[in-house]
DSSP file (Angstrom, degrees, kcal/mol; ACC not computed):
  #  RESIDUE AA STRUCTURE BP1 BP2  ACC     N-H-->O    O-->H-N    N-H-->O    O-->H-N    TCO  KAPPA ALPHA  PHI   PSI    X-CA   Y-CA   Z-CA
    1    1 A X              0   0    0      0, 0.0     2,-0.4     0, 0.0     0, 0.0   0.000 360.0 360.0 360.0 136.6    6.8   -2.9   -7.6
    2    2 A X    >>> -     0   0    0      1,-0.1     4,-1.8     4,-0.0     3,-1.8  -0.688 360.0-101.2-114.6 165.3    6.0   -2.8  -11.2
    3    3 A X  H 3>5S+     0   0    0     -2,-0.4     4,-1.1     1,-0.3    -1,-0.1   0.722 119.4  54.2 -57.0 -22.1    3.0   -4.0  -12.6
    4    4 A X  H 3>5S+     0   0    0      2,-0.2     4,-2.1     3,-0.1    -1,-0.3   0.830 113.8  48.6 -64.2 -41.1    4.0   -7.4  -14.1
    5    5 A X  H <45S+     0   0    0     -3,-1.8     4,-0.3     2,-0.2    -2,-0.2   0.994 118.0  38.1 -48.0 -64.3    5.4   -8.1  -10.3
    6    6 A X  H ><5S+     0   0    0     -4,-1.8     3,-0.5     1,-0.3    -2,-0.2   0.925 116.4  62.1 -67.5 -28.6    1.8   -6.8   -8.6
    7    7 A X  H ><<S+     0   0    0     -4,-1.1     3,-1.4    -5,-0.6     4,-0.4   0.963 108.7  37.3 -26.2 -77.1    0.4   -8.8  -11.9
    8    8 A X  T 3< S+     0   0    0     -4,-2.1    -1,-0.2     1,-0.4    -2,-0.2   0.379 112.8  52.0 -89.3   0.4    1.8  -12.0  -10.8
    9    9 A X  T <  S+     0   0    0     -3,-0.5    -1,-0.4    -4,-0.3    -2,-0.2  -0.061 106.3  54.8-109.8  46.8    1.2  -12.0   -7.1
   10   10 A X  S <  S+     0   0    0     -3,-1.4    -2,-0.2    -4,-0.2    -3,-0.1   0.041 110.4  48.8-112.3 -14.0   -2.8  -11.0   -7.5
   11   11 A X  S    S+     0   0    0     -4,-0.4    -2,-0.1    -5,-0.1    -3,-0.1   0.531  84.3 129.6-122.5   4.2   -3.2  -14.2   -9.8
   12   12 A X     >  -     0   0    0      1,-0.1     4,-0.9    40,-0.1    -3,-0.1   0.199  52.7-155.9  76.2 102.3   -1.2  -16.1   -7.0
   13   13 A X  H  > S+     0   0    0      2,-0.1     4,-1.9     3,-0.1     5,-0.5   0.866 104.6  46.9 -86.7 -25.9   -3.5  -19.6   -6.1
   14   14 A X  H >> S+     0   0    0      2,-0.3     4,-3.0     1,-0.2     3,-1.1   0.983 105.8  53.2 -68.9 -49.8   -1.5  -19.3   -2.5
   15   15 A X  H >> S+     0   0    0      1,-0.3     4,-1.6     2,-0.2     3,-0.9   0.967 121.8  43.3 -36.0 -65.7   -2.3  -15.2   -2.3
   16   16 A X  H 3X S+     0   0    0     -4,-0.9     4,-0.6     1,-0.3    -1,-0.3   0.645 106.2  51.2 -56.5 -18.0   -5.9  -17.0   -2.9
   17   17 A X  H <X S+     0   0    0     -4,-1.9     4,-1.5    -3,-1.1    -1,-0.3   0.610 109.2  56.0 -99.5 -13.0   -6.0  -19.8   -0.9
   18   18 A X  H <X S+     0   0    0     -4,-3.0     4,-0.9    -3,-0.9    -2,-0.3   0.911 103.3  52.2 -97.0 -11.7   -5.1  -17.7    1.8
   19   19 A X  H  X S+     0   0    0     -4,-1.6     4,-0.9     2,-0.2    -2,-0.1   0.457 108.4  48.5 -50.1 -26.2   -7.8  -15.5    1.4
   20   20 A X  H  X>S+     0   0    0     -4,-0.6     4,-2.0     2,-0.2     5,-0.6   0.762 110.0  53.5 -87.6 -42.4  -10.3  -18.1    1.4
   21   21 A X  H  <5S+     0   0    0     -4,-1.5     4,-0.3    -5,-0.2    -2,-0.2   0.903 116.4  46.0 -55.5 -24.7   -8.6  -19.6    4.8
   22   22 A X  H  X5S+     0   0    0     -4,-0.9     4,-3.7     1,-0.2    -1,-0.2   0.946 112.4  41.2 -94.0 -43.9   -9.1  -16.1    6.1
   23   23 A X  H  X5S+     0   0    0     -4,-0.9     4,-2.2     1,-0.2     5,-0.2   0.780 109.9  62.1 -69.8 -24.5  -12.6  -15.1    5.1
   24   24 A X  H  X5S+     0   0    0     -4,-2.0     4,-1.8     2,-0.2     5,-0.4   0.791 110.3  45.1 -84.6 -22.4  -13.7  -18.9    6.3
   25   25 A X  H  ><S+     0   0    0     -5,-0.6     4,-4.2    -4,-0.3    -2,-0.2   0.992 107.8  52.5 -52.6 -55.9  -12.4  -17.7    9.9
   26   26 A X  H  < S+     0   0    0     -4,-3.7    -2,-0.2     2,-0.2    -3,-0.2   0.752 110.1  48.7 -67.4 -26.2  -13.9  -14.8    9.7
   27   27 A X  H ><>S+     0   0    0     -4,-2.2     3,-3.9     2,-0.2     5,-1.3   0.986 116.1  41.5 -54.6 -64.7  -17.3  -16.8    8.8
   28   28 A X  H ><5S+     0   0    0     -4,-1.8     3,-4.9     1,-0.4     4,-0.3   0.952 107.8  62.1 -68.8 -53.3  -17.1  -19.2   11.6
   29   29 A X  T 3<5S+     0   0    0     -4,-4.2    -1,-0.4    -5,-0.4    -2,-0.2   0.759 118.1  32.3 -64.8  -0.6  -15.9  -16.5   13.9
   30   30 A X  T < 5S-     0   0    0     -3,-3.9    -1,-0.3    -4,-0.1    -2,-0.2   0.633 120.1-104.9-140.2  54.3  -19.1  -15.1   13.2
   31   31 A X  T < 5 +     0   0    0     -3,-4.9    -3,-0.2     1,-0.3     3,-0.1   0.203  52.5 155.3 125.2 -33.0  -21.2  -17.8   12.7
   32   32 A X      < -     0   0    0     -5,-1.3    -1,-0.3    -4,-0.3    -2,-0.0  -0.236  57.8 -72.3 -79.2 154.0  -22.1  -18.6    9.5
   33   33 A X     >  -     0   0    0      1,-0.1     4,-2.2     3,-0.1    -1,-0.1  -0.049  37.5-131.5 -33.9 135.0  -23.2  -21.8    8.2
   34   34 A X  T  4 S+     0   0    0      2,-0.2     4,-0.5     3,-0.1    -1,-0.1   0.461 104.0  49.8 -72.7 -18.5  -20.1  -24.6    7.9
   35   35 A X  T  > S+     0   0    0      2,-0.1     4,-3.0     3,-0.1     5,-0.4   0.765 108.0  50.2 -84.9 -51.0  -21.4  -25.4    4.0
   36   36 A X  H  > S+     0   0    0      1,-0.3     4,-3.4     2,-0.2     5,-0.4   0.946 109.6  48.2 -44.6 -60.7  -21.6  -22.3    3.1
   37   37 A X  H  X S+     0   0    0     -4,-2.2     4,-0.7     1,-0.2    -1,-0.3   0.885 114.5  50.2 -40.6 -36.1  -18.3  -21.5    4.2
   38   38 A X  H  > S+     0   0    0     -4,-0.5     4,-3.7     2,-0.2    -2,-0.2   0.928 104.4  53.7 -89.8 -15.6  -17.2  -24.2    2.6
   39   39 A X  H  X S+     0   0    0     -4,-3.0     4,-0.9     1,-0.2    -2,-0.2   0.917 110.2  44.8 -10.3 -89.5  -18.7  -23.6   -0.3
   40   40 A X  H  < S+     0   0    0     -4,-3.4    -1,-0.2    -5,-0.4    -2,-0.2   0.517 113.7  52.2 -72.4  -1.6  -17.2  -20.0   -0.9
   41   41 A X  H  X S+     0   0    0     -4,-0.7     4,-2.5    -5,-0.4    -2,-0.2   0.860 109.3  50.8 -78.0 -53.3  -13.9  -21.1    0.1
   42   42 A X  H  < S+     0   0    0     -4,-3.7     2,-0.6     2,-0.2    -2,-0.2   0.723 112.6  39.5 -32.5 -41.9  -14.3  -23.6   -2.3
   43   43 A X  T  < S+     0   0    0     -4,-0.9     2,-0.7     1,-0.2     0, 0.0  -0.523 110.5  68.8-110.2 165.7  -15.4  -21.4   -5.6
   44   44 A X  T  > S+     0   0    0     -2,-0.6     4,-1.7   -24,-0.0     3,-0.4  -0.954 104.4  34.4 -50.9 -46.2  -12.9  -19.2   -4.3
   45   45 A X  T  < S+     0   0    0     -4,-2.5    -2,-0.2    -2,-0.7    -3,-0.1   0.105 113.3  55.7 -65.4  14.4  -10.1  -21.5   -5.1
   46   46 A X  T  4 S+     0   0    0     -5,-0.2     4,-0.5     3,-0.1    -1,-0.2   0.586 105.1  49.0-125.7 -26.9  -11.2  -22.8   -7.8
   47   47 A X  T  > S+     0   0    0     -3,-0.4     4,-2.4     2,-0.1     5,-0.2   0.837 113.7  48.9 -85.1 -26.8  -11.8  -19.3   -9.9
   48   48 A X  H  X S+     0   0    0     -4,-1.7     4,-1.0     2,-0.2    -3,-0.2   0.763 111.2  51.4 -97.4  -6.9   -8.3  -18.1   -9.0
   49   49 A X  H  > S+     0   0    0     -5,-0.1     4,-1.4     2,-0.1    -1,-0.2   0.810 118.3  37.6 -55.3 -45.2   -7.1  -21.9  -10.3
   50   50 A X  H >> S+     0   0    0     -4,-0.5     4,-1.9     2,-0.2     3,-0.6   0.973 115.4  56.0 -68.1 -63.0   -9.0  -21.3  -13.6
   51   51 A X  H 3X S+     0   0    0     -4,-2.4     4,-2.3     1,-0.3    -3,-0.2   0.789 111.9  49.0 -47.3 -41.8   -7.8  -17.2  -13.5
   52   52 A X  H 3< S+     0   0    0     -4,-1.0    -1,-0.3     1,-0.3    -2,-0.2   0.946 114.0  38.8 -69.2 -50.7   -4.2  -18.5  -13.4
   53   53 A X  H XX S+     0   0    0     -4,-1.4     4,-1.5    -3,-0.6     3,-0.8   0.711 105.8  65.2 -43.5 -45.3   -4.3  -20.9  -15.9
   54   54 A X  H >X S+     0   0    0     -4,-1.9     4,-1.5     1,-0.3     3,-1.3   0.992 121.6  17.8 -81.4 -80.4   -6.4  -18.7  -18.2
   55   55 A X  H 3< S+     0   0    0     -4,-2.3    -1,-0.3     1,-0.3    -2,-0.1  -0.602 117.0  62.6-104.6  66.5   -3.3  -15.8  -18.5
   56   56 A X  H <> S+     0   0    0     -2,-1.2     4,-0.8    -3,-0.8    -1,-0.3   0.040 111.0  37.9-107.4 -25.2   -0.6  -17.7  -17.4
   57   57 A X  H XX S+     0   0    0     -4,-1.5     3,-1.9    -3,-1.3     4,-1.0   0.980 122.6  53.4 -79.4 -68.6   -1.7  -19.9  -20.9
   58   58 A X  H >X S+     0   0    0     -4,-1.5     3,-4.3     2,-0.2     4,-2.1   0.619 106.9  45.2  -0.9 -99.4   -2.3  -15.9  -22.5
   59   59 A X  H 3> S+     0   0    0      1,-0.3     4,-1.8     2,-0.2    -1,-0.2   0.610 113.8  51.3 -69.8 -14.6    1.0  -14.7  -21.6
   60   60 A X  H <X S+     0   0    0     -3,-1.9     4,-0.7    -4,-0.8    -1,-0.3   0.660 114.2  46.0 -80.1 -12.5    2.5  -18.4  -23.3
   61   61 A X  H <X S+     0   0    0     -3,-4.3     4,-2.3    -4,-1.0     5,-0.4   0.721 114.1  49.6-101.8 -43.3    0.4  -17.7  -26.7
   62   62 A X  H  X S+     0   0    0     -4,-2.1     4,-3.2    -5,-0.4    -2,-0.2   0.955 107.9  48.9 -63.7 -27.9    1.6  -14.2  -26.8
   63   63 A X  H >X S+     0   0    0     -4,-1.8     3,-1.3    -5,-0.2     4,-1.3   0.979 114.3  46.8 -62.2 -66.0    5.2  -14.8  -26.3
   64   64 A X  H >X S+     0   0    0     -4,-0.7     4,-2.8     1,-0.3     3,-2.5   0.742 111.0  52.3 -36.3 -52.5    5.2  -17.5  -29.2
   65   65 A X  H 3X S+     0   0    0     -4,-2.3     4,-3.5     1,-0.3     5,-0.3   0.914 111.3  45.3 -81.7 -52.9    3.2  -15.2  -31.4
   66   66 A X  H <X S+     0   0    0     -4,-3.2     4,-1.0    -3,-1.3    -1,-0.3   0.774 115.5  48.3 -70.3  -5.2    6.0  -12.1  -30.8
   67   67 A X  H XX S+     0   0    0     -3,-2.5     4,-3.3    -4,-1.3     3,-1.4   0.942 114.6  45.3 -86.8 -42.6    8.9  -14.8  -31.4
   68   68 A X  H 3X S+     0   0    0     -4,-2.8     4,-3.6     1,-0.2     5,-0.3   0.868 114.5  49.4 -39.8 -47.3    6.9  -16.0  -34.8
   69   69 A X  H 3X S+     0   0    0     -4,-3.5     4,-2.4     2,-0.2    -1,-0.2   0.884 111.5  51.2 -45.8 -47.8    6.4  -12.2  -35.6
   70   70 A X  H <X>S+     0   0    0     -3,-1.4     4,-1.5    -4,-1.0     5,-0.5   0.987 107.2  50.1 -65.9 -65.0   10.2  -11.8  -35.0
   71   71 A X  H >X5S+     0   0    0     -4,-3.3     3,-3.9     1,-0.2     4,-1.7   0.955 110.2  51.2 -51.7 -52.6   11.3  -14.6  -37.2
   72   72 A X  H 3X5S+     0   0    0     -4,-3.6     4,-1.2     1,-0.3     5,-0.2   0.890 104.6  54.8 -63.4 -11.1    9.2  -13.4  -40.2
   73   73 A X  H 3<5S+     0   0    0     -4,-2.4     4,-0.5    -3,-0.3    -1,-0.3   0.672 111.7  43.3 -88.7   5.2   10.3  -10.3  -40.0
   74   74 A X  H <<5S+     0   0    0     -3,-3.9     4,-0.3    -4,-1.5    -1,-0.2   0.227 111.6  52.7-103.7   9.9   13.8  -11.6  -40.3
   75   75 A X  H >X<S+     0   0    0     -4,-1.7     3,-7.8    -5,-0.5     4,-0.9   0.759 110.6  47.5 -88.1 -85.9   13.1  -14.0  -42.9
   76   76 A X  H 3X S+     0   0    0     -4,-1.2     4,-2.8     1,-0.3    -2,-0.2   0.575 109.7  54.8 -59.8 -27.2   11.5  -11.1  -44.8
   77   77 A X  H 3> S+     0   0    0     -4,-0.5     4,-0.7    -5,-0.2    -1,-0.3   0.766 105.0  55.4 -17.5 -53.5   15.0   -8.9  -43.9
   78   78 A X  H <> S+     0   0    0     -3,-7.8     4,-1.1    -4,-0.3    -2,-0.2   0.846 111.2  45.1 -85.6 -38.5   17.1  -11.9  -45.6
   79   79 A X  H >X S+     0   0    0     -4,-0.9     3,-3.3     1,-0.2     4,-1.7   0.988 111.9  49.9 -72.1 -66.8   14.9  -11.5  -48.9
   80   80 A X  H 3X S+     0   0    0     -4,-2.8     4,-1.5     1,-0.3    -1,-0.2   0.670 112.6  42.3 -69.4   1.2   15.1   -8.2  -49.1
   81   81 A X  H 3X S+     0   0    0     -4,-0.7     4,-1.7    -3,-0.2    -1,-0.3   0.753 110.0  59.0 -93.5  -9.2   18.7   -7.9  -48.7
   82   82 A X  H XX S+     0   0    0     -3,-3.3     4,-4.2    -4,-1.1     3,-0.5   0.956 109.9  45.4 -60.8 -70.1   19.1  -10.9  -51.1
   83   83 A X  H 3X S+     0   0    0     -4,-1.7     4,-2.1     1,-0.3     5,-0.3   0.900 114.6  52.8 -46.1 -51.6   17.0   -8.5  -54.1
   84   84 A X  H 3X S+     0   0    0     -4,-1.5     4,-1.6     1,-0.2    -1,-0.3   0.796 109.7  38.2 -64.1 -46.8   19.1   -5.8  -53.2
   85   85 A X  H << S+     0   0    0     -4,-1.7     4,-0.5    -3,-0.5    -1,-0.2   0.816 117.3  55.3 -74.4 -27.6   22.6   -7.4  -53.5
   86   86 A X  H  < S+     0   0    0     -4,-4.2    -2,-0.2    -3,-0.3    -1,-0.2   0.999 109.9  49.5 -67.2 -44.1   21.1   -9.4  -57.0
   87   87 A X  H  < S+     0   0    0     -4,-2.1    -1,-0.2    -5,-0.3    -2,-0.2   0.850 110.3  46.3 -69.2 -32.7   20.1   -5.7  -58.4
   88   88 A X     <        0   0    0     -4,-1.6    -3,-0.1    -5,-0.3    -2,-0.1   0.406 360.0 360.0 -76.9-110.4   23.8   -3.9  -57.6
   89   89 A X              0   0    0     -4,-0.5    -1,-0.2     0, 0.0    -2,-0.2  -0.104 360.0 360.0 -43.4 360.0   25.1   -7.2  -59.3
């Protein structure tokens, strides 16, 4: 599994919502208050909604930014092969 993979199942809302269904089990089975549980089940699903959002919007700014990068540097390609052909000429 390569890191982009383990990457993209850790930020997962399901990985997360099942991790809050399993720790609110584990509360009631052993006890604990029924707000509370819901509570931290709650703020559990709700940072790894924000987490996702927050680099899945990242990894969308960065791509645009390497395609912009890409075009100027083929813009700036096209000039310089433009001066070069005017200068043999």
């Amino acid at each position: 599994m390569t890191k982009q993979e383990l990457f993209r199942k850790l930020t997962s809302r399901k990985l997360w919502a099942a991790l809050a269904g399993l720790s609110a089990g584990l509360a009631m089975a052993f006890g604990l208050d029924e707000a509370v549980i819901s509570t931290v089940a709650g703020a559990v699903v709700a940072v790894a909604s924000v987490a996702t959002y927050i680099v899945t919007e990242g990894r969308l700014d960065a791509e645009g930014i390497k395609k912009a990068v890409e075009s100027v540097q083929e813009a700036v390609e096209a000039v310089e092969e433009m001066e070069d052909g005017s200068k043999e000429g």
